[in-house]
Structure formats: structure tokens, C-alpha cells
N, C-alpha and C positions, 0 to 999 in steps of 0.2 A: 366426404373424406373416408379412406380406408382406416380405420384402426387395425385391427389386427385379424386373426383367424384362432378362436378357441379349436385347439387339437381335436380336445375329448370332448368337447360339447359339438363336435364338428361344424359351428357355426361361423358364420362371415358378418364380423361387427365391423359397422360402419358410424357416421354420424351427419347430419347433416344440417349444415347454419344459416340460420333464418333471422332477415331483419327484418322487423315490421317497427308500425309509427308506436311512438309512446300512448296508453291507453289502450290499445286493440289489446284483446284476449292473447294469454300465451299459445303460439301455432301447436299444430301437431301433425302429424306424417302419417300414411297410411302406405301401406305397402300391398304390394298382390306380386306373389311369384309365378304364378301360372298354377297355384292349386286354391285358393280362397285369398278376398282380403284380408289383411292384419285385421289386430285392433288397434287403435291409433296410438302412437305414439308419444311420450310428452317430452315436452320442452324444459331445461335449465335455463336461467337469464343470465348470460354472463357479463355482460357492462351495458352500458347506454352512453351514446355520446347526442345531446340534444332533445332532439327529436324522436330519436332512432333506437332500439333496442335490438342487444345481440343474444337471440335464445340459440343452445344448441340442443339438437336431439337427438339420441343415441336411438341407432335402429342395430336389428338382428337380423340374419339369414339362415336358415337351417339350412345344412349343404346337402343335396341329393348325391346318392351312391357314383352315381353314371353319369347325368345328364348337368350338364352347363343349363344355369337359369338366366332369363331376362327378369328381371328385377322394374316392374312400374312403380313409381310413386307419387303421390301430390301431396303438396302442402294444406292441411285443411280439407281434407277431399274435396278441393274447389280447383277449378283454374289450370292448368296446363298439366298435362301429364309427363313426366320426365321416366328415362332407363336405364340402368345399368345393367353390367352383366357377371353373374358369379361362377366360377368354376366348380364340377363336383369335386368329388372327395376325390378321385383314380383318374381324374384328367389334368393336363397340364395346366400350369399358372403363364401369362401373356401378359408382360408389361411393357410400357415404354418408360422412356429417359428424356428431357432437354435442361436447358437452362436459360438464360439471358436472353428473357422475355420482355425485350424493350430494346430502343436507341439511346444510345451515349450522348449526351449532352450537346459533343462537335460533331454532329453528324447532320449533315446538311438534307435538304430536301430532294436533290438532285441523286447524291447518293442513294436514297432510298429509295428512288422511280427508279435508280440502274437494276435495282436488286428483284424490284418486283413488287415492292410495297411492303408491308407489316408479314402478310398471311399466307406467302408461298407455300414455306412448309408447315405451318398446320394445316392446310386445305388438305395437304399428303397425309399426316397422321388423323386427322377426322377422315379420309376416305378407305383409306385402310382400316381404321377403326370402325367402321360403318361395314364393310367386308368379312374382317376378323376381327371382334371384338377384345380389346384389352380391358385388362380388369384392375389392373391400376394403373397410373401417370404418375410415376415421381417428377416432383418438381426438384432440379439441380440446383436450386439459387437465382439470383436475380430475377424474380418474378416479375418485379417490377424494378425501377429508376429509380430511386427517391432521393438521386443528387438532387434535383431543382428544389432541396430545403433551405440549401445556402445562397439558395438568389434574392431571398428576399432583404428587402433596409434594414430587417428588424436586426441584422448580424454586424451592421458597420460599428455603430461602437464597443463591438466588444472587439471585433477583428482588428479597428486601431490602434486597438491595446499593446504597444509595442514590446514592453517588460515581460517575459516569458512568464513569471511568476507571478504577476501582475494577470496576467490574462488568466492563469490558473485558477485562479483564488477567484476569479470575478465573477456576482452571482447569477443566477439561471433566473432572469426576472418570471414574474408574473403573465408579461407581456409576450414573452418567448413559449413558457410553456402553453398560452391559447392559441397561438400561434402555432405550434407544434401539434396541437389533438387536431389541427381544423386540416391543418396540410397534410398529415397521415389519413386522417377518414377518408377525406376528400380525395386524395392523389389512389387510396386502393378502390374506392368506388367509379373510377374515373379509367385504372386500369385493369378491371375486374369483371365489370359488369356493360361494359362498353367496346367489348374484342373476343376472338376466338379462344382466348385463354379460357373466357367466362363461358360461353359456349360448351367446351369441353367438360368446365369441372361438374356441369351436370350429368355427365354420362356415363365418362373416366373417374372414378374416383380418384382423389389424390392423395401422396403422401410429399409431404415438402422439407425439405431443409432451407437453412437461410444463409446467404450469401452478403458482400459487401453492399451490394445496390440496393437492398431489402432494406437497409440501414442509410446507409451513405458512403458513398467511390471512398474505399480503404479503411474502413472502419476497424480499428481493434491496430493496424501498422503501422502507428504513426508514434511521434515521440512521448516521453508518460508526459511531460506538461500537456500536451495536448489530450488524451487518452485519460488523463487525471483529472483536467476542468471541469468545472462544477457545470458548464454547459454542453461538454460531449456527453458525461454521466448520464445528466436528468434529459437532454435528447435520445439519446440511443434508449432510454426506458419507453420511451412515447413509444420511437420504433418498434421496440416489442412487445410493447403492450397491442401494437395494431397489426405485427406480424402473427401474433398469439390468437387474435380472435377470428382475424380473417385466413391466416393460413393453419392453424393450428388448434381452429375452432375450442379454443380454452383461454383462460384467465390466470393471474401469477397466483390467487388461490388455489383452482384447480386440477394446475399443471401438473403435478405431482400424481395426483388420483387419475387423472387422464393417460397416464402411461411415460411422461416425458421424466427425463432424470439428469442431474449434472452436478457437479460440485455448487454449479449457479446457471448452470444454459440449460439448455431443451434437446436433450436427442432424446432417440428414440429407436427400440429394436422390435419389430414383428415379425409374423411370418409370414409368406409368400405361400400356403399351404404347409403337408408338412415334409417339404425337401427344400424350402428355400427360403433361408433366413434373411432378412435387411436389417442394416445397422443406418441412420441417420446422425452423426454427430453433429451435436452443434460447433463449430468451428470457428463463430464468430462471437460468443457472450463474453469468454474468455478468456480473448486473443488480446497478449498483448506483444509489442515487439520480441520477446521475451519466448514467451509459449504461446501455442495454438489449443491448443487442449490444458485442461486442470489436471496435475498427475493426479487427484483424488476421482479426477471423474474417468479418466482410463481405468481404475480399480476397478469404477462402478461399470465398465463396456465390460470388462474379461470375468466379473463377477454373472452376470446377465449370460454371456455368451457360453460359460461355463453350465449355464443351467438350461443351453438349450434342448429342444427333443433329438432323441436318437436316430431318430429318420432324418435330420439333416444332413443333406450334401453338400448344397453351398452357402455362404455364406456371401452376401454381394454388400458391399459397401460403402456409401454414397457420401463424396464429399464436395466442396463447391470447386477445392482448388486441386487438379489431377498431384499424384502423389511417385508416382514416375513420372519425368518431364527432365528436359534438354539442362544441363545447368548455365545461370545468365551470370556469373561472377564477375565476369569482365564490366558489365552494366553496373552490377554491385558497386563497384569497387571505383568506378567513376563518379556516381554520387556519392559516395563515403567519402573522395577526395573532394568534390563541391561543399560539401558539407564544413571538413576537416580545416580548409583553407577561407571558408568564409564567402565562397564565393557567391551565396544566394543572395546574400545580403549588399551585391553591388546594384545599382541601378539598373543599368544595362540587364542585367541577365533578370532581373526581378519581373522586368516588363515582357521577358520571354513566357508569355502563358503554357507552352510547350515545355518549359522546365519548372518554372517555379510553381506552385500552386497556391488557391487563395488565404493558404495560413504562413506560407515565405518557405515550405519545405519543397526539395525538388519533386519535380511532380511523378516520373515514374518509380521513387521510391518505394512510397507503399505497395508499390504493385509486385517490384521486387520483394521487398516484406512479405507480401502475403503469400507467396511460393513455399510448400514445403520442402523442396532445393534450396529455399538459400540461407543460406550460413549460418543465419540468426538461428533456425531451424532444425538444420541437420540431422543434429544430437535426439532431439525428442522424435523426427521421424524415422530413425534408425531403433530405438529402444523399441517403438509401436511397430514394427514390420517384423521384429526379434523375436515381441510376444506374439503375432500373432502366425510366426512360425510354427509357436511351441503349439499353440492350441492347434494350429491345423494337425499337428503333428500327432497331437494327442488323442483329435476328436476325428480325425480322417472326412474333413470336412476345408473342400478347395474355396481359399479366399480368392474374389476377385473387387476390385476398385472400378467403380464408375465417376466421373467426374465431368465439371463445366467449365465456366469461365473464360477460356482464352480465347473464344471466338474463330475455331477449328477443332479439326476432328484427327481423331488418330487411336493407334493401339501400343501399347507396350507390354511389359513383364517385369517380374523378379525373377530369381531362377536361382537351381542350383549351378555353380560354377563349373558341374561335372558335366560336358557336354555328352555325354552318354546316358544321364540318366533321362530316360521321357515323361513326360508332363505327368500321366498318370499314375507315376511312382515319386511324385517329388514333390511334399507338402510344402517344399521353398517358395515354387512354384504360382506364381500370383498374380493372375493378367490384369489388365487395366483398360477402359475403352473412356477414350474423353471424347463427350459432345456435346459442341455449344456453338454459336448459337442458334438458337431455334427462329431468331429477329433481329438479333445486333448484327452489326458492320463486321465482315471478317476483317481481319489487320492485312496491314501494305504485303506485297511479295518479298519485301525488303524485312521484315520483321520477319515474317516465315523465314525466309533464308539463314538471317542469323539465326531463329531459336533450330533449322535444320543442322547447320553447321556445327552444332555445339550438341547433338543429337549421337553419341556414341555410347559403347559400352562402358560403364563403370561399376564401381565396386560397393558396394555396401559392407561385408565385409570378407574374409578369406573363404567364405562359404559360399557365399550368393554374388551373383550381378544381375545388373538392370541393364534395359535398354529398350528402343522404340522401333517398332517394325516398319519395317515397307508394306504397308498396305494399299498404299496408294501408287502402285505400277502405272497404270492407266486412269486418268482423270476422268470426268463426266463424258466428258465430251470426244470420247477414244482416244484423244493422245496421250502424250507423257505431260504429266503438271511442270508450270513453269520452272526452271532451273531444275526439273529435275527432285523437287522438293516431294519423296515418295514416303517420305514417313509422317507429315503434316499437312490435314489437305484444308486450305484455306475458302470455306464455304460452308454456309449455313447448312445444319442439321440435326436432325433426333437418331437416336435409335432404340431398340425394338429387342424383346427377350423373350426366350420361350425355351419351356422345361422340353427335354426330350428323355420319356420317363421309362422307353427302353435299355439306354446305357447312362442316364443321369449326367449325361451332356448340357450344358445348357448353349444354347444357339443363338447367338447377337446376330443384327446387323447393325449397319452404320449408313442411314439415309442419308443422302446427300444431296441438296439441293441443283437441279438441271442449269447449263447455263443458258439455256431458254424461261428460264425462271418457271419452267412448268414443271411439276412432280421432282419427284426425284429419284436416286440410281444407288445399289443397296451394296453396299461392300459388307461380305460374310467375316465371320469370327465366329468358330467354335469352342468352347471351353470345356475341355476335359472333368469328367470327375477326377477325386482323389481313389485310387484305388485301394482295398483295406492295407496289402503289404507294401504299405509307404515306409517301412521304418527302415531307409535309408539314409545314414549317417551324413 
């Protein structure tokens, strides 16, 4: 894993998490950057489940003036040699981005031979990676699936429970929580160390955020009896207690000392060298129908951000669910009337698996909920885009948003409303690139359409608007995308970052999966710096 970049000590601290059997000696890491080996490394234990023990070991890189390193290391100077690669101090920082790293539940076998299988696009990003070395992988969220918690018997008699209050109050047995540690260890061992994901995080280092499927499909958007039960509570802990060690290499003692901070979740801010700062909010510990974020742990984002270094330019954002996006009200507002009139609770529509889902709420509810669009929402994503006006405003440092989740890819903005003013003079000014997935199902063309159609400019407020680009003219495949749909292109993909440290531009792409299911086709996005005489009104 990536921790961070010490400015002044110019070094590249990383960490790296080791399980071995209960009883073997605590590991240790040895490093060689191409001038001598380390000295070894030691291990913390941060939990054991069984058998198994989780040590993490904190390593260092001292950064060379000029020269990008290759970074060897092995576990115990024993046993396979593994690489990473760090940038010097006066050369640019090279990251990627995906997210929804897995299949959804209704996702047949068939669908997945049309697509190419699991590994299309990471064959892409390990080849590229292998050519030009990236020096971090943010992970966007869904790393992995962990709906299949709620397939097992252990849930029917509580899910019987028909009394809403009744079901609230009902306890988190014994039997549920073993149940719980065995299908988190098991289900991240199973998607970790069994796939190219696992593959990768030996090379790439990662920095991860956590999304609904990290947890379970809608976690944190559902009603508070649900959100409140004593069995989503002490579930959703297991989840992060298993999110924390395997993706977050820490523990709910350590988390704190580890760099992560919240009112009660886990984000996290580093630096990307020193021009390019990341923010990781947590977005799911605290979410509930209500808020997405704790207003005490936004204090602690603009508190943090506020103390960044002076050599910052950007500042790039990482959330699970994109933060410009098309608004769906019309959907809204047809489950708020299902709901309103009772109508989940007829026969008929209950057995519709496509609407209802296995707690009797309609089923693309929460997905609506979890939109920073919709309504429930608005309010607190207009206050967070306001401050972080002010700060760009103040620190002449261009915010951009990266984002996953909706299984397609695309660009947008905030903007000033003054169409004269240009990018480089306008701290309003705030792009956005969503990409996902790097493995799930794109959605029907029917679904693109609507979320295209509802794809126009609007307002945030008399100062600024939003809206989604046409990036997608021409599809993979040289024509025009179906219907026309050129602002959402519906197919798997990552994308790709890279400083450019003569005008502090930074330069995206957005890979996208071939429809030959081979490689993929790189749609450009430049992002302007902020220039210092921003202080336009």
C-alpha cells in the first residue's frame, strides 16, 4: 500500500501486509532500491482470525533527485522477489483509477463470455503498467461483491420478522457474527489472492476507498429501522474490521495512528509527491439516508486541506459515487410513490425481484439514495462544492473529482456561469472523470439513455453550473455510440493520470474496453492548473 510521501524527509512510505500461520515468527521485508539492501523491516500484528495472522510492515524509500526507482522486495529474504516503482523528487507522479472489481449477483455466465471474461482490462492496465510504470492504483470502491452475505439461512429468521421494530430490536446472535468473520475472511481471500486484482497490488501500490459492495449492495441508503438493527450495525463492523485489515492494512486501534480520520470512518489525505494532493473520504461508515459525510468530519477534510504544502496544484478527489451526474428524480419519485401508497407490500409486486428487494424495500431505491443528485442529498453536496470553492479560491489549487460505481464512463465539470471566464482563471472550475467498471456488467442501453437524456446543464447556484461532456463522439469501434449517447459511454474501463510538471496540467485518460474484447481505446482529458490571478469574482 501507498501511505503517503514525507515532503521534507523526501521519502516514499509505504506498507506491506503479511499473513502467515499462527506460531511462525513475526515476517519482515527487506528492500534493495538499486543502491544496497535494507535492513529488514519489522512487523506489527494487527488481528488473527483462526489460523491466520495479520502483520503489517511499514517500509521507507528515500526519494532520488532525478532518477525514478525500481523498488525489489521479499518477504523474509526468502521466496519470490516482488517490484514496485517510485518516482524521484523533479519527476512526475503516474497513477491509475478503477473501481467495481467483481460481478453483481444477476449477472449470468453467458454475459460474462460476451464481455471477455473477468481480465480484459486489467491485462490492459498490467501491460501498460509493465511499459510505464504506475506508482499508485487507487482502488474506487467495490473491490470486491460481498452481497452473497445475505444468501446464507442464517438471515431467514430474522428477515421473517415482519414488525419493523421488531426486526430492529432483534439480536445479532452468536451464530451470525461466526458466520460473519468466516464469510469476510474467506470471501477477501478468495477475491484477493485468486485474480489479477491480487496480482497487481504486488507491484502497484494501492490506496483504496470503500464503496457499497465492500460492505453490502446499499449499505448506509436504506431506512433507519434497517440502518439501525442491531444486525446491519454489528454486520457492517465485521465488514470493516475485514475492509481495514485487507484493504487498509490497520485495525480500529490503529486507524487513527495509521493516518485515517473521521467523525467515525476512514478517509484519508496524502500526497501524490509535492503537486498533487488525494483526498479519500470515507462515504460509507456514515452514510445514512440523511447524510453522506459527518458535518464534524468535513471540518476535519478543510482542517487537513488547509494545512496542505505550498507546492500544491491539485488537489484530485476520490469518491465511490460520481458527484456531477445526470439528475434521476423522475425514478425518485416513482419509488417514493410505491413506498407512499403501500404498494411493496402487495403480493404481486413483492414477488417482482426487479422491484422489491430481500428486506420488502424497492429494490433500486437505495441506489437512488446513494446518488449525491438526489434530493435526500443535494443540500450537503452543494455546502461541500461551496467550501471547496472557497479553498481553491484561496489556495489557487484546481479541485478535480474521480469517481466509480455506475458501470460507465464519462467527464463532466462545475464551472463558472460566466462563459468567458477560461478554466485557468476560474477556481469554480472543477472537472470530474467517472470510471467503472474495470469487471462488472455495463447497464442496458436503455439505462444509458435515460441517465443521457436527463444529462443537461444545471445550476448549483447563480454563480456556477454543472454539466457532462461529449466525450464520446466516436465509440471504440469508429462509429457513433448507440442512440447517440456521447456523453456516457457504456463499457468497461480504468483510467490513467500523469503530472505534466512544465505547465502543472495534469493529463487523464479514459481506457476503454475494445469491442473485440481486446485492449483498449484511450479517450484524452486535460486538466488545466489554477492559475495564481484566479481572483475572479
Amino acid at each position: 500500500m501507498f501511505v503517503n510521501t514525507d515532503l521534507q524527509a523526501a521519502t516514499w512510505r509505504g506498507s506491506v501486509l503479511v499473513m502467515a500461520p499462527r506460531g511462525y515468527p513475526p515476517p519482515t521485508v527487506v528492500l534493495n532500491d538499486g543502491t544496497a539492501p535494507s535492513l529488514p523491516f519489522t512487523s506489527v500484528l494487527l488481528d488473527t482470525y483462526k489460523m491466520t495472522v495479520f502483520y503489517r510492515i511499514d517500509i521507507d524509500v528515500l526519494l532520488d533527485v532525478h532518477r525514478e526507482k525500481k523498488v525489489e522486495y521479499r518477504v523474509n529474504n526468502t521466496g519470490p522477489t516482488y517490484q514496485f516503482f517510485v518516482p524521484a523528487q523533479t519527476t512526475p507522479w503516474r497513477f491509475c483509477f478503477w473501481s467495481c472489481n467483481g460481478w453483481s449477483l444477476s449477472v449470468s455466465a453467458e454475459d460474462k463470455q460476451k464481455l471477455g471474461g473477468d481480465n480484459v482490462v486489467w491485462d490492459d492496465l498490467l501491460q501498460k503498467h509493465n511499459t510505464v510504470p504506475f506508482h499508485v492504483q487507487v482502488c474506487g470502491g467495490d473491490q470486491l461483491y460481498a452481497d452473497k452475505v445475505w444468501q446464507s439461512d442464517i438471515w431467514k429468521p430474522w428477515l421473517s420478522i415482519k414488525d419493523k421494530i421488531a426486526r430492529r430490536d432483534a439480536p445479532f446472535t452468536a451464530e451470525m457474527a461466526a458466520f460473519a468473520d468466516d464469510f469476510y475472511f474467506t470471501h477477501y481471500v478468495k477475491c484477493f489472492f485468486m485474480s489479477k486484482f491480487g496480482d497487481s497490488m504486488t507491484t502497484i501500490p494501492i490506496s483504496t476507498i470503500i464503496d457499497d459492495h465492500d460492505v453490502w449492495d446499499g449499505i448506509g441508503s436504506y431506512p433507519d429501522y434497517l440502518q439501525n438493527s442491531r444486525v446491519f450495525v454489528q454486520l457492517k463492523e465485521y465488514a470493516f474490521k475485514y475492509w481495514k485489515l485487507y484493504q487498509a492494512h490497520t485495525n480500529q486501534t490503529l486507524a487513527r495512528q495509521h493516518g485515517y480520520f473521521g467523525s467515525r470512518g476512514y478517509g484519508w489525505l496524502k500526497n501524490f509527491g509535492p503537486y498533487t494532493a488525494a483526498l479519500g473520504p470515507d462515504t460509507r461508515y456514515e452514510r445514512s439516508l440523511h447524510q453522506i459525510i459527518d458535518p464534524h468530519t468535513y471540518d476535519m477534510i478543510f482542517e487537513r486541506l488547509n494545512g496542505l504544502s505550498p507546492s500544491v496544484r491539485h488537489l484530485v478527489i476520490f469518491l465511490g459515487v460520481p458527484i456531477v451526474y445526470p439528475r434521476l428524480t423522475y425514478i425518485e419519485k416513482t419509488l417514493s410513490g410505491m413506498k407512499s401508497i403501500g404498494l411493496t407490500k402487495l403480493s404481486f409486486i413483492a414477488k417482482q425481484k426487479s422491484l422489491v428487494n430481500i428486506w420488502g424495500e424497492p429494490e433500486l431505491s437505495d441506489d437512488m439514495n446513494d446518488h449525491w443528485t438526489s434530493s435526500v442529498h443535494m443540500d450537503e453536496r452543494k455546502v461541500f462544492i461551496l467550501r471547496l470553492q472557497e479553498f481553491a479560491r484561496m489556495r489557487n489549487i484546481r479541485v478535480t473529482f474521480v469517481a466509480g460505481d455506475v458501470h460507465c464512463c464519462g467527464a463532466g465539470r462545475f464551472a463558472s456561469s460566466n462563459p468567458a471566464l477560461p478554466p485557468e482563471r476560474d477556481y469554480r472550475f472543477m472537472p470530474q472523470i467517472i470510471s467503472s467498471a474495470i469487471m462488472n456488467i455495463p447497464p442496458p442501453n436503455m439505462v444509458i439513455r435515460a441517465v443521457h437524456s436527463s444529462a443537461k446543464t444545471y445550476e448549483l447556484d447563480r454563480f456556477t453550473d454543472e454539466k457532462m461532456y461529449r466525450l464520446f463522439e466516436i465509440d471504440v469501434n469508429g462509429r457513433s455510440p448507440p442512440n447517440n449517447n456521447t456523453k456516457m459511454l457504456a463499457r468497461r474501463n480504468f483510467s490513467s493520470y500523469v503530472e505534466d510538471l512544465e505547465n502543472h496540467s495534469m493529463i487523464v485518460n479514459i481506457h476503454v474496453q475494445n469491442e473485440n474484447n481486446q485492449g483498449t481505446k484511450a479517450y484524452p482529458v486535460t486538466i488545466s492548473a489554477l492559475a495564481p490571478s484566479n481572483n475572479i469574482v
